[in-house]
PyMOL Python script that loads the backbone (N, CA, C, O; Angstrom):
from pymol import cmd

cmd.read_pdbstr("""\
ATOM      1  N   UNK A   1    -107.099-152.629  60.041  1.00  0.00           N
ATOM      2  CA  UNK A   1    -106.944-151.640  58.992  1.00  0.00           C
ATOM      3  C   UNK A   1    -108.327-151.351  58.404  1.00  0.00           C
ATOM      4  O   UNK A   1    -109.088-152.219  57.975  1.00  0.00           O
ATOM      5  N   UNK A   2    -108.565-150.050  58.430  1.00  0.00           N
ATOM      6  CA  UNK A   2    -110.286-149.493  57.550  1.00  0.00           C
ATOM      7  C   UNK A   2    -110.170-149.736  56.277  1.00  0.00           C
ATOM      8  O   UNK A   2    -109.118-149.439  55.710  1.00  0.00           O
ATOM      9  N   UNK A   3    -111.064-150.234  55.687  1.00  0.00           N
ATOM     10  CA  UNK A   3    -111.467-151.040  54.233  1.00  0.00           C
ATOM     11  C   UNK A   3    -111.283-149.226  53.868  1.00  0.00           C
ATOM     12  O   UNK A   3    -111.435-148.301  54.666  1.00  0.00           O
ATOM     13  N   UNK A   4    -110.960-149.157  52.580  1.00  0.00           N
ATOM     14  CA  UNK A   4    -111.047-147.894  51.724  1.00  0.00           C
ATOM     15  C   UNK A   4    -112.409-148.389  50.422  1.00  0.00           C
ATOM     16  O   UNK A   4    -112.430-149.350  49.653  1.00  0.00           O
ATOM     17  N   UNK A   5    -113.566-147.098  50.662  1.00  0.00           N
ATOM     18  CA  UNK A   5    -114.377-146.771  49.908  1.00  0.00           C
ATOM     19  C   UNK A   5    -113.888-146.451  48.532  1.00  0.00           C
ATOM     20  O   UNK A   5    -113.141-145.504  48.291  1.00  0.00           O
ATOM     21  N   UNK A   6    -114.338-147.270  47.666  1.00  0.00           N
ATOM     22  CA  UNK A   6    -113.789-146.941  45.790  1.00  0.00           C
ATOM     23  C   UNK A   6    -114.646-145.638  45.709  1.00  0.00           C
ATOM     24  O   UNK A   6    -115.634-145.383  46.397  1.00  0.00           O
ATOM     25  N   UNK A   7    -114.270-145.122  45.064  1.00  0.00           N
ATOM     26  CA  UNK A   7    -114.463-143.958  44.344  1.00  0.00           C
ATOM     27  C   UNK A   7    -115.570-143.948  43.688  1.00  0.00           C
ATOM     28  O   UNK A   7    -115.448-144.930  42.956  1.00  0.00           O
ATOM     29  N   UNK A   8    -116.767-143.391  43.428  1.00  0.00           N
ATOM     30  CA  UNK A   8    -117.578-143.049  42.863  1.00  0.00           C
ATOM     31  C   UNK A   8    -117.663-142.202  41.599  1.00  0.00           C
ATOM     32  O   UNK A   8    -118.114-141.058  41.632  1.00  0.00           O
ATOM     33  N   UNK A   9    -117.091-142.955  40.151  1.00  0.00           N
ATOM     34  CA  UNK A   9    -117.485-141.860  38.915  1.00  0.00           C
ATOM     35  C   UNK A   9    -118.784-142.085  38.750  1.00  0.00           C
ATOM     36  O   UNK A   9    -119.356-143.151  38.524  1.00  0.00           O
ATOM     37  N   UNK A  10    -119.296-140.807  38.903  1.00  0.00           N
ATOM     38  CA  UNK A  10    -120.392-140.238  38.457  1.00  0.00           C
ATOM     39  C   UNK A  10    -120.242-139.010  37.993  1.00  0.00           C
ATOM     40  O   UNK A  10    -119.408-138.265  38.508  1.00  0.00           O
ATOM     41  N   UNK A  11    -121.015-138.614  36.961  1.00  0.00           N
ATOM     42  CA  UNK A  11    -121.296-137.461  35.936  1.00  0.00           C
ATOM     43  C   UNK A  11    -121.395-136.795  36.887  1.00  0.00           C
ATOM     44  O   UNK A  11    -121.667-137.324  37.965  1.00  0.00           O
ATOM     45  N   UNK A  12    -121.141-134.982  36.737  1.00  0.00           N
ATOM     46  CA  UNK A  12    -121.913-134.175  37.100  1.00  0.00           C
ATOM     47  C   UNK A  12    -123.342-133.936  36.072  1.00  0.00           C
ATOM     48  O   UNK A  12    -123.360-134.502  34.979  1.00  0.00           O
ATOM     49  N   UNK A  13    -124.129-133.353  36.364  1.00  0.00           N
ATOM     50  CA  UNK A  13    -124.839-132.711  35.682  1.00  0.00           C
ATOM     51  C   UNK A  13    -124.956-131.288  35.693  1.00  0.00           C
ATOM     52  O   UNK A  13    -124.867-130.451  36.592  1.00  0.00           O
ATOM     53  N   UNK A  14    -125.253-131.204  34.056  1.00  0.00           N
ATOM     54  CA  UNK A  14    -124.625-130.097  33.735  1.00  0.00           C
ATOM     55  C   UNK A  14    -126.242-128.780  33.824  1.00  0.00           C
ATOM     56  O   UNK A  14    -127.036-128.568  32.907  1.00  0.00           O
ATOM     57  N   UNK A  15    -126.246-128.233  35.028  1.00  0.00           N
ATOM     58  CA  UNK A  15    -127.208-126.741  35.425  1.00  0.00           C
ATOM     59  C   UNK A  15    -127.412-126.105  33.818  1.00  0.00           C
ATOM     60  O   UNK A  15    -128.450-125.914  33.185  1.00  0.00           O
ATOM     61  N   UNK A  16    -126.355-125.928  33.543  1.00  0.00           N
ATOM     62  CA  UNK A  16    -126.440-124.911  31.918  1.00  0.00           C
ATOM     63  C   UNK A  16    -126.184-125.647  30.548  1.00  0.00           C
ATOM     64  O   UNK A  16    -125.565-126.709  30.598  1.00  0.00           O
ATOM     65  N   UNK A  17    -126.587-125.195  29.394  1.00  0.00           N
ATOM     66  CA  UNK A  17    -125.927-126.150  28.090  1.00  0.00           C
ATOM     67  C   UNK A  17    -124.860-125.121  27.852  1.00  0.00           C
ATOM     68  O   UNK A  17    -124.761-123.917  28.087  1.00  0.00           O
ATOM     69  N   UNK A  18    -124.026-126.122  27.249  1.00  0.00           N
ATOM     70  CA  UNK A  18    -122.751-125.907  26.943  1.00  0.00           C
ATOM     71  C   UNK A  18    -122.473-124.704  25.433  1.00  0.00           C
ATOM     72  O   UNK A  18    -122.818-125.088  24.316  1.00  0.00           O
ATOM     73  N   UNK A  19    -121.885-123.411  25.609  1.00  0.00           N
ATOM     74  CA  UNK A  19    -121.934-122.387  24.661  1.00  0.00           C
ATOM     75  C   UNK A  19    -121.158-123.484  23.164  1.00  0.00           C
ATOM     76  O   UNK A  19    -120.208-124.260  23.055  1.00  0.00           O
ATOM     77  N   UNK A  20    -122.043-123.040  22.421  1.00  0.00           N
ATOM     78  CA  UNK A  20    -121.274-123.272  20.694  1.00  0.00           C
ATOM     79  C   UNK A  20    -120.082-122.606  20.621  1.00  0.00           C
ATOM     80  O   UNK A  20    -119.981-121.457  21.052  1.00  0.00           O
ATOM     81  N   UNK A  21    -118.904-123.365  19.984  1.00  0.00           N
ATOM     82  CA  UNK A  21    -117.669-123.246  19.753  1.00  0.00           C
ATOM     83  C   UNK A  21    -117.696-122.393  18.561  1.00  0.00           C
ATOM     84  O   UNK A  21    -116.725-121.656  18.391  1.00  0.00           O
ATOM     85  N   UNK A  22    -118.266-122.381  18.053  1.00  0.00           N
ATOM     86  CA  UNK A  22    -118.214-121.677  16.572  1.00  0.00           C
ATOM     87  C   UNK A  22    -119.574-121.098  16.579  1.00  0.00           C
ATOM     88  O   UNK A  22    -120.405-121.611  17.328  1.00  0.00           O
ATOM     89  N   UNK A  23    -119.935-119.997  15.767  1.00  0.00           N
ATOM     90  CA  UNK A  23    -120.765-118.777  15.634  1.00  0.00           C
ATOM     91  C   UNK A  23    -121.673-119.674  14.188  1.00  0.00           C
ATOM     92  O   UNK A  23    -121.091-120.431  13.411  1.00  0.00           O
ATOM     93  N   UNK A  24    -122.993-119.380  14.131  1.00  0.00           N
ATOM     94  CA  UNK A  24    -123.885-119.986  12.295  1.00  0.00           C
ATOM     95  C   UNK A  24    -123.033-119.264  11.446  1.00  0.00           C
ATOM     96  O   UNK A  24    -122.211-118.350  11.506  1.00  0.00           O
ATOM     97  N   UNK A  25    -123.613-120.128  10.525  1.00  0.00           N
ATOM     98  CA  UNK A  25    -123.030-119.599   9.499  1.00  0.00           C
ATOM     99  C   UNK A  25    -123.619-118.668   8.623  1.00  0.00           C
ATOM    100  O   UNK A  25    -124.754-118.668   8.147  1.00  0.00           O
ATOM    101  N   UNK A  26    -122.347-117.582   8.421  1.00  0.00           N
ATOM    102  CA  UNK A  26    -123.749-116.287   7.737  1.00  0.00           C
ATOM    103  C   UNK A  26    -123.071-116.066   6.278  1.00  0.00           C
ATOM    104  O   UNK A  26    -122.064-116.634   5.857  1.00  0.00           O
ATOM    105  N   UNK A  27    -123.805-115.181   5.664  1.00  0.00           N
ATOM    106  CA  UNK A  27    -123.096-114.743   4.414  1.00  0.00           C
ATOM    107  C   UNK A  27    -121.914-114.269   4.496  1.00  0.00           C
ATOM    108  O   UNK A  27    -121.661-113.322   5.241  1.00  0.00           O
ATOM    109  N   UNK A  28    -120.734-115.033   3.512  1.00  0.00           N
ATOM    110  CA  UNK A  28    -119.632-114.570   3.670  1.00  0.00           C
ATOM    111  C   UNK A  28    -119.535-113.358   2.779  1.00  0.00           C
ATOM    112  O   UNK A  28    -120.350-113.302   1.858  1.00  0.00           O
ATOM    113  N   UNK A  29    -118.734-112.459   2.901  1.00  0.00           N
ATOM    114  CA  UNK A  29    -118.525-111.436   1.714  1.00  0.00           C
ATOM    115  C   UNK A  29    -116.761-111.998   1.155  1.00  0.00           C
ATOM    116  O   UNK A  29    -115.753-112.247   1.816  1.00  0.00           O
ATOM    117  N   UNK A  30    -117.051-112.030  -0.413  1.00  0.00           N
ATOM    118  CA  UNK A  30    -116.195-111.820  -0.932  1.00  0.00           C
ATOM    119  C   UNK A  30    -115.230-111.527  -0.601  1.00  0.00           C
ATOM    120  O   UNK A  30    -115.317-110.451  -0.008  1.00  0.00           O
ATOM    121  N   UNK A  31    -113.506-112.169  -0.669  1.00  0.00           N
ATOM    122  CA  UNK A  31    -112.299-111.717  -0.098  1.00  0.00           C
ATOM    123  C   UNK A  31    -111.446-110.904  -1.658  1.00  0.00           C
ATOM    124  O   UNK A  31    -111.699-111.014  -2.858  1.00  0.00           O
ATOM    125  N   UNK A  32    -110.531-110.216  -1.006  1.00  0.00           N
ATOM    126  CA  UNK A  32    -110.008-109.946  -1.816  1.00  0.00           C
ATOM    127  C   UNK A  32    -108.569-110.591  -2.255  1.00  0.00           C
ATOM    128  O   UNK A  32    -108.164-111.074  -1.198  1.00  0.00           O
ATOM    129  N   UNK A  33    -107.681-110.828  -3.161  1.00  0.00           N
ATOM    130  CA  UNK A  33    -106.838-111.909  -3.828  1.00  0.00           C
ATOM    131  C   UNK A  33    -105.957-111.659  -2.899  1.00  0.00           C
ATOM    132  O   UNK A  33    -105.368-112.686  -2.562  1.00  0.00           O
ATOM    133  N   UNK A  34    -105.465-110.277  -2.084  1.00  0.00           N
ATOM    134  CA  UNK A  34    -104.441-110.471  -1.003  1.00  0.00           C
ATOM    135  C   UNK A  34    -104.776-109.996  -0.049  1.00  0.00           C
ATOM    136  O   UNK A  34    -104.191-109.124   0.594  1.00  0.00           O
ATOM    137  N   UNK A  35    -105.941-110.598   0.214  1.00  0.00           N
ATOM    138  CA  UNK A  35    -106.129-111.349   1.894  1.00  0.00           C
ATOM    139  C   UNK A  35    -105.918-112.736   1.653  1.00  0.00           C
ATOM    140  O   UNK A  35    -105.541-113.357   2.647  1.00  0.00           O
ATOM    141  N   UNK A  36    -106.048-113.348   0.675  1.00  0.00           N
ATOM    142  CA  UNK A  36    -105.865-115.052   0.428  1.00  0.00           C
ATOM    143  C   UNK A  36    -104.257-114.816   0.460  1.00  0.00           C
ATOM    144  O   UNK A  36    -103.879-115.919   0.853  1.00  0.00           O
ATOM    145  N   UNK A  37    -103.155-114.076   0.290  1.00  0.00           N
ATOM    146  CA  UNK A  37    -102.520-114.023   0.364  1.00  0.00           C
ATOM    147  C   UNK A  37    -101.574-114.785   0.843  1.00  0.00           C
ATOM    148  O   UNK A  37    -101.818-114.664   2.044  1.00  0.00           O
ATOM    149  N   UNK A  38    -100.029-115.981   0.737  1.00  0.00           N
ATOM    150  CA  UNK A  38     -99.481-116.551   1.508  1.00  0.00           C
ATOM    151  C   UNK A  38     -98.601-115.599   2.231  1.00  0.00           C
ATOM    152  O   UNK A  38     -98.017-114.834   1.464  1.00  0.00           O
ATOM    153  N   UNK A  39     -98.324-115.419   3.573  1.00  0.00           N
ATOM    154  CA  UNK A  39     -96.884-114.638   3.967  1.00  0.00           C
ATOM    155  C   UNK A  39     -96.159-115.236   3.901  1.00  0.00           C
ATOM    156  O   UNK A  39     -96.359-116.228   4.603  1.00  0.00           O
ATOM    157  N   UNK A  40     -94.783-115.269   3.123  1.00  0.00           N
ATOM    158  CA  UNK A  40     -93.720-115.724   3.887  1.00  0.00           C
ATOM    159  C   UNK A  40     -92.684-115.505   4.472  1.00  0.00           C
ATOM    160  O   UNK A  40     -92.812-114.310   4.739  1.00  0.00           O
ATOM    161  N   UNK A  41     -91.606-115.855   4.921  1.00  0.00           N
ATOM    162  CA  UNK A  41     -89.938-115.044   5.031  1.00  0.00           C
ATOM    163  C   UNK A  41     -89.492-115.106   4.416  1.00  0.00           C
ATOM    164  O   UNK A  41     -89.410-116.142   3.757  1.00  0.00           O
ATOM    165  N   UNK A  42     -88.671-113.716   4.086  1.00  0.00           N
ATOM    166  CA  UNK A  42     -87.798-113.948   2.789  1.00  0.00           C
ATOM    167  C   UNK A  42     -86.219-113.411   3.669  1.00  0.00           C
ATOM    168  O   UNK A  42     -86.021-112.363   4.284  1.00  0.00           O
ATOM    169  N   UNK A  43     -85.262-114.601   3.423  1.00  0.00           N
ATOM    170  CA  UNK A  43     -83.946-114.504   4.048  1.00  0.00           C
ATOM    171  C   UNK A  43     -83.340-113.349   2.959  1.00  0.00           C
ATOM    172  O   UNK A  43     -83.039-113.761   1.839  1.00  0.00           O
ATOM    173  N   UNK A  44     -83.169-111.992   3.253  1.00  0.00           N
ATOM    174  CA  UNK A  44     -82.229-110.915   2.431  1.00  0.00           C
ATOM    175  C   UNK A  44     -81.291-111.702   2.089  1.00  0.00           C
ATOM    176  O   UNK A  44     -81.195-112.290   1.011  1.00  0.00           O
ATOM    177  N   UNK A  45     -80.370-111.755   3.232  1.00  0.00           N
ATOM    178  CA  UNK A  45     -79.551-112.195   2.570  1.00  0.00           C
ATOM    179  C   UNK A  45     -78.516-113.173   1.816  1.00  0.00           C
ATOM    180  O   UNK A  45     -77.329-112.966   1.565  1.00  0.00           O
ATOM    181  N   UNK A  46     -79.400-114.426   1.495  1.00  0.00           N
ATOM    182  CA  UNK A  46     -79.148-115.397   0.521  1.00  0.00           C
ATOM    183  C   UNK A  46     -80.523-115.481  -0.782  1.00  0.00           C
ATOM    184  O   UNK A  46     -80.493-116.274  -1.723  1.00  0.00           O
ATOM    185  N   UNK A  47     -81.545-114.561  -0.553  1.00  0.00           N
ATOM    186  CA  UNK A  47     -82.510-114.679  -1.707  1.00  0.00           C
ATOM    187  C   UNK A  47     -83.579-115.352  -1.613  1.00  0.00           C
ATOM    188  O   UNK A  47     -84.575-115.178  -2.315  1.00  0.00           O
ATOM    189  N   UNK A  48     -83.427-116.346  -0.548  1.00  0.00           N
ATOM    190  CA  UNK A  48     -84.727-117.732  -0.339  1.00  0.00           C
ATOM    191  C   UNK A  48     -85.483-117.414   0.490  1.00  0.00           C
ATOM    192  O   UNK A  48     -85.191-116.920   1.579  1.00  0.00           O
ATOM    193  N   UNK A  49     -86.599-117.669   0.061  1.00  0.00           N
ATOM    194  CA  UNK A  49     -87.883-117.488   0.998  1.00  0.00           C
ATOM    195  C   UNK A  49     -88.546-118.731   1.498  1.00  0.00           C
ATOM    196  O   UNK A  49     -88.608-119.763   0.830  1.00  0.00           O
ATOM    197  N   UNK A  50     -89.095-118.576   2.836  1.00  0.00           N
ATOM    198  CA  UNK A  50     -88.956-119.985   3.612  1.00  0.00           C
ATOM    199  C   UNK A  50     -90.828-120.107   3.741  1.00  0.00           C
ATOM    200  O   UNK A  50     -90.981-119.056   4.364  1.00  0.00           O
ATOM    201  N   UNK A  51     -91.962-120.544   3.609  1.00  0.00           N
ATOM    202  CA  UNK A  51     -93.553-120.785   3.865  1.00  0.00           C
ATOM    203  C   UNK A  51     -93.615-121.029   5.380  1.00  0.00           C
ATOM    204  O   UNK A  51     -92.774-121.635   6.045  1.00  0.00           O
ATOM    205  N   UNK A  52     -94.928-120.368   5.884  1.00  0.00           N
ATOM    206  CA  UNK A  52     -95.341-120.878   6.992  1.00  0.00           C
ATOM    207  C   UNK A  52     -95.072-122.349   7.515  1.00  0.00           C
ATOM    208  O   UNK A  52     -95.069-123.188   6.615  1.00  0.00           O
ATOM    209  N   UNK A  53     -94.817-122.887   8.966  1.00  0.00           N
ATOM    210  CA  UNK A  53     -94.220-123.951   8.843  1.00  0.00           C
ATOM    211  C   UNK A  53     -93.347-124.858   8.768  1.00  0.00           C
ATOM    212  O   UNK A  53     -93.520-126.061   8.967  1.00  0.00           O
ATOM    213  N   UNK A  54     -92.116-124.167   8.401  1.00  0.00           N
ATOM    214  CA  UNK A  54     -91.016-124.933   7.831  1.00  0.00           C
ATOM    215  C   UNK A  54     -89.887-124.406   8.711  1.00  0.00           C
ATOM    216  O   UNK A  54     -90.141-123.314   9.221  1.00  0.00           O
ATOM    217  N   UNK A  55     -88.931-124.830   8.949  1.00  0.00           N
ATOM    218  CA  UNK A  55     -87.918-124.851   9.652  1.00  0.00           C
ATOM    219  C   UNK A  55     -87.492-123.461   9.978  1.00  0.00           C
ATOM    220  O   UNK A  55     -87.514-123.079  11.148  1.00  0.00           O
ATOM    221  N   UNK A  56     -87.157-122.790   9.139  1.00  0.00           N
ATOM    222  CA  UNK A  56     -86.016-121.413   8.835  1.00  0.00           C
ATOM    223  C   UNK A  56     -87.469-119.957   8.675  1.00  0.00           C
ATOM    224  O   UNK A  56     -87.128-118.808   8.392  1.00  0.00           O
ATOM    225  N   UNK A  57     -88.726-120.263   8.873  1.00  0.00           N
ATOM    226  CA  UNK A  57     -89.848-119.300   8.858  1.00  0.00           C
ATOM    227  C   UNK A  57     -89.807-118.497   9.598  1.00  0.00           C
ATOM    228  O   UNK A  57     -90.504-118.893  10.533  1.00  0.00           O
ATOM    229  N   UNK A  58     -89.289-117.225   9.902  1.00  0.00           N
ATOM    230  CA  UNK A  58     -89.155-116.200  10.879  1.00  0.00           C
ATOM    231  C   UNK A  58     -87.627-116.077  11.573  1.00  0.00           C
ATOM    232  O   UNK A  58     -87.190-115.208  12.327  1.00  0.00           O
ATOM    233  N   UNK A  59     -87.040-117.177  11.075  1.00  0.00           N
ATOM    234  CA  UNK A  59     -85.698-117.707  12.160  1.00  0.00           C
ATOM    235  C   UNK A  59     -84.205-116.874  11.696  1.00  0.00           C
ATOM    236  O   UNK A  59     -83.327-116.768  12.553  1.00  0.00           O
ATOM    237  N   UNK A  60     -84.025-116.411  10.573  1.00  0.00           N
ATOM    238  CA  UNK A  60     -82.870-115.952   9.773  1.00  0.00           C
ATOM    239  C   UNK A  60     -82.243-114.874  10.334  1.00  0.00           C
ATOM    240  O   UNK A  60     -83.011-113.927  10.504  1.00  0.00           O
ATOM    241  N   UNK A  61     -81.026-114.674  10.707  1.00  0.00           N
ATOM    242  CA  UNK A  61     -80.609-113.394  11.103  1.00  0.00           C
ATOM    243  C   UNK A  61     -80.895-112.259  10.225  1.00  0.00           C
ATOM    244  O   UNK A  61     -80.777-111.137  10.716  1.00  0.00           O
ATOM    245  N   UNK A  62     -81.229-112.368   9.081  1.00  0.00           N
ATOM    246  CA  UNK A  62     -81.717-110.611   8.854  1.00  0.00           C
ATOM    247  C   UNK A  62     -82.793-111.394   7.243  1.00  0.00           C
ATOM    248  O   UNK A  62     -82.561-112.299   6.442  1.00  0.00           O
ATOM    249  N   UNK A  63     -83.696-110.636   7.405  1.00  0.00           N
ATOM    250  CA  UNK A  63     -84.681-110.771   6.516  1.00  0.00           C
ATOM    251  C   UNK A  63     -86.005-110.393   6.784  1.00  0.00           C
ATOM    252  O   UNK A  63     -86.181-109.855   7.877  1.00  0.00           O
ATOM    253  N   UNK A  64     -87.147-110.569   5.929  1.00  0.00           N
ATOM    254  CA  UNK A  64     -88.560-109.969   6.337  1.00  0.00           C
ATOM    255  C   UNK A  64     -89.764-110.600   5.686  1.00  0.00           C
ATOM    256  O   UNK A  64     -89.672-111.604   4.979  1.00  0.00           O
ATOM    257  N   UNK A  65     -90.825-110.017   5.931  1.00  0.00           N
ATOM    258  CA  UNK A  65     -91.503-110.969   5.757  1.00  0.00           C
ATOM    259  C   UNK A  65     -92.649-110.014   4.608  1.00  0.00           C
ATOM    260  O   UNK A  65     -93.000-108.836   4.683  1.00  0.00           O
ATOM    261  N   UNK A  66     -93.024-111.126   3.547  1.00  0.00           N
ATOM    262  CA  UNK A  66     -94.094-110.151   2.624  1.00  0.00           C
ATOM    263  C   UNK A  66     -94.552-111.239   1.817  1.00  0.00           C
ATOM    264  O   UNK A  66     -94.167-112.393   2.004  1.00  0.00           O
ATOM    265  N   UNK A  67     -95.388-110.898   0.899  1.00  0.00           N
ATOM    266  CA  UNK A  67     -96.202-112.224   0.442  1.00  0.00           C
ATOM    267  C   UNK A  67     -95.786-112.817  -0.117  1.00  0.00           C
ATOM    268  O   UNK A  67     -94.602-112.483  -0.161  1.00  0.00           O
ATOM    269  N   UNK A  68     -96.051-114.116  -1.045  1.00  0.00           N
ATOM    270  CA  UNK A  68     -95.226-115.210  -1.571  1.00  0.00           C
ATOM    271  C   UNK A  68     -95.294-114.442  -3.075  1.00  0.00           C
ATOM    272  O   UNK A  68     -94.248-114.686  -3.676  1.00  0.00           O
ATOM    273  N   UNK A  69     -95.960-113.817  -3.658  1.00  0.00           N
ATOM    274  CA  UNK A  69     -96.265-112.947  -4.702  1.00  0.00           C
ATOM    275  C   UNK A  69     -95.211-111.474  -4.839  1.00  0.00           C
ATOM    276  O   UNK A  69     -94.807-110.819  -5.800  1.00  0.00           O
ATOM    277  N   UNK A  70     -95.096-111.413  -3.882  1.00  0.00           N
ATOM    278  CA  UNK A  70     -94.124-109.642  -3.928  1.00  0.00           C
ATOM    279  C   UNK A  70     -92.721-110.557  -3.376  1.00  0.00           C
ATOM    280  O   UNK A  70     -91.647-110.079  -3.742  1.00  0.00           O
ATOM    281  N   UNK A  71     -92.682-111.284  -2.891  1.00  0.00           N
ATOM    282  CA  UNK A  71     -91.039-112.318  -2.622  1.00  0.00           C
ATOM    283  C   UNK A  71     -90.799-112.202  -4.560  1.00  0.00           C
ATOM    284  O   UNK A  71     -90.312-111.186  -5.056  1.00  0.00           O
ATOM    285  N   UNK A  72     -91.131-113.122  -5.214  1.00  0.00           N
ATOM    286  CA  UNK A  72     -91.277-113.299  -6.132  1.00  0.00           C
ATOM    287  C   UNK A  72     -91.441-112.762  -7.059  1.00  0.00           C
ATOM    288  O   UNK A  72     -90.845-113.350  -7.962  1.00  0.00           O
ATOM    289  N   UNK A  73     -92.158-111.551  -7.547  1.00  0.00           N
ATOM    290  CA  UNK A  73     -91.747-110.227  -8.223  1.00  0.00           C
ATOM    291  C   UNK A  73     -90.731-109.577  -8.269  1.00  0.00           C
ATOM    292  O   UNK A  73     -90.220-108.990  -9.223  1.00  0.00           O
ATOM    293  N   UNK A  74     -90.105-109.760  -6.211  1.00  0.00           N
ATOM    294  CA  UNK A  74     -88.952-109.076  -6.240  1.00  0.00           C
ATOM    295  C   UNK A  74     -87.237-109.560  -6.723  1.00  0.00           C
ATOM    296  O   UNK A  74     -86.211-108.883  -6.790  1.00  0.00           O
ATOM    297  N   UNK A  75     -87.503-111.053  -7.009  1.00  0.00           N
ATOM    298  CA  UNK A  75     -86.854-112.102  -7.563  1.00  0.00           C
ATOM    299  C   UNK A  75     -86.108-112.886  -6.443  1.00  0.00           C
ATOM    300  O   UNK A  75     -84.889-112.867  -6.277  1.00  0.00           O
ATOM    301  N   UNK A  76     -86.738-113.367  -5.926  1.00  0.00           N
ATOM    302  CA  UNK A  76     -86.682-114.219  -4.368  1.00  0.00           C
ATOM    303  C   UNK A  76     -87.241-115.509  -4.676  1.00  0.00           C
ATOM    304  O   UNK A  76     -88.420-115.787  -4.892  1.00  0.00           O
ATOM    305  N   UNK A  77     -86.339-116.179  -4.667  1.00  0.00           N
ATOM    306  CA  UNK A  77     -87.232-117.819  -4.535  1.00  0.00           C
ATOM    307  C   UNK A  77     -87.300-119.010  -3.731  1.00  0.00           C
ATOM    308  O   UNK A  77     -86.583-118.937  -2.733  1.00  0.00           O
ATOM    309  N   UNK A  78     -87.941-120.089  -3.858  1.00  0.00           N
ATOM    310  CA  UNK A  78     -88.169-121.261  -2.584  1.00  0.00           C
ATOM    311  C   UNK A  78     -86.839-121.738  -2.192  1.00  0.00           C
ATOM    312  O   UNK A  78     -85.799-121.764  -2.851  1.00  0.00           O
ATOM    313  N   UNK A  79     -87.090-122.131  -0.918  1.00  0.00           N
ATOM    314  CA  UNK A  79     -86.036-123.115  -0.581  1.00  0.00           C
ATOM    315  C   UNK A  79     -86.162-124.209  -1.357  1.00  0.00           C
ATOM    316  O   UNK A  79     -87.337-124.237  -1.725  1.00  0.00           O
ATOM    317  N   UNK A  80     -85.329-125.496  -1.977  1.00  0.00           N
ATOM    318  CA  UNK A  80     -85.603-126.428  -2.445  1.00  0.00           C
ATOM    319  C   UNK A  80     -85.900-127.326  -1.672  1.00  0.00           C
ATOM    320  O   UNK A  80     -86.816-128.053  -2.058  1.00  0.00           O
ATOM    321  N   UNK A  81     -85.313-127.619  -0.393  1.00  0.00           N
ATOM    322  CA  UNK A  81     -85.079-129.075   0.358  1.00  0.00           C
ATOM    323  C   UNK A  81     -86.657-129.006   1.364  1.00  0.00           C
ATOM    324  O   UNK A  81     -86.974-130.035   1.961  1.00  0.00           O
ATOM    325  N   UNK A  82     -87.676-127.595   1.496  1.00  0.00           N
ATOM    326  CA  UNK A  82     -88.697-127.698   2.288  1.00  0.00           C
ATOM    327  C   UNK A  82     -90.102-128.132   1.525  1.00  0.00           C
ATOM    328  O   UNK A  82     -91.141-128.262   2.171  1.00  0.00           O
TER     329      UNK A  82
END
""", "prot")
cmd.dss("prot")
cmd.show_as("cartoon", "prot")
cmd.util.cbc("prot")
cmd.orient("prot")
């Protein structure tokens, strides 16, 4: 039976450097209060609005989606149990 040759890890080496994942950092400009904005879902029809994340977020047979601020103006409120 032929003896089997182990395997050789060795590095490649790397011809090029590797591109930056992320861009410097430059001057940010100022955001405005709704772009900080949360979205969430708001289920029509029981009143509760569900946060990014959470179980029932996009999932409801009829409802829509608008910020956690206009949910709430419109008199829409949290789930309790999320």
């Amino acid at each position: 039976m032929p003896r089997v040759q182990p395997r050789r890890n060795r590095r490649r080496k790397l011809q090029q450097p590797l591109p930056l994942l992320s861009k410097p950092a430059t001057a940010q400009k100022p955001t405005s209060p709704a772009s900080n904005a949360v979205t969430v879902w708001v289920n029509t029809g029981s009143g509760i609005y569900h946060k990014p994340g959470t179980r029932w977020y996009g999932k409801t047979k009829h409802g829509k989606y608008m910020t956690e601020a206009d949910a709430i103006r419109a008199g829409y409120h949290t789930a309790a149990k999320e």
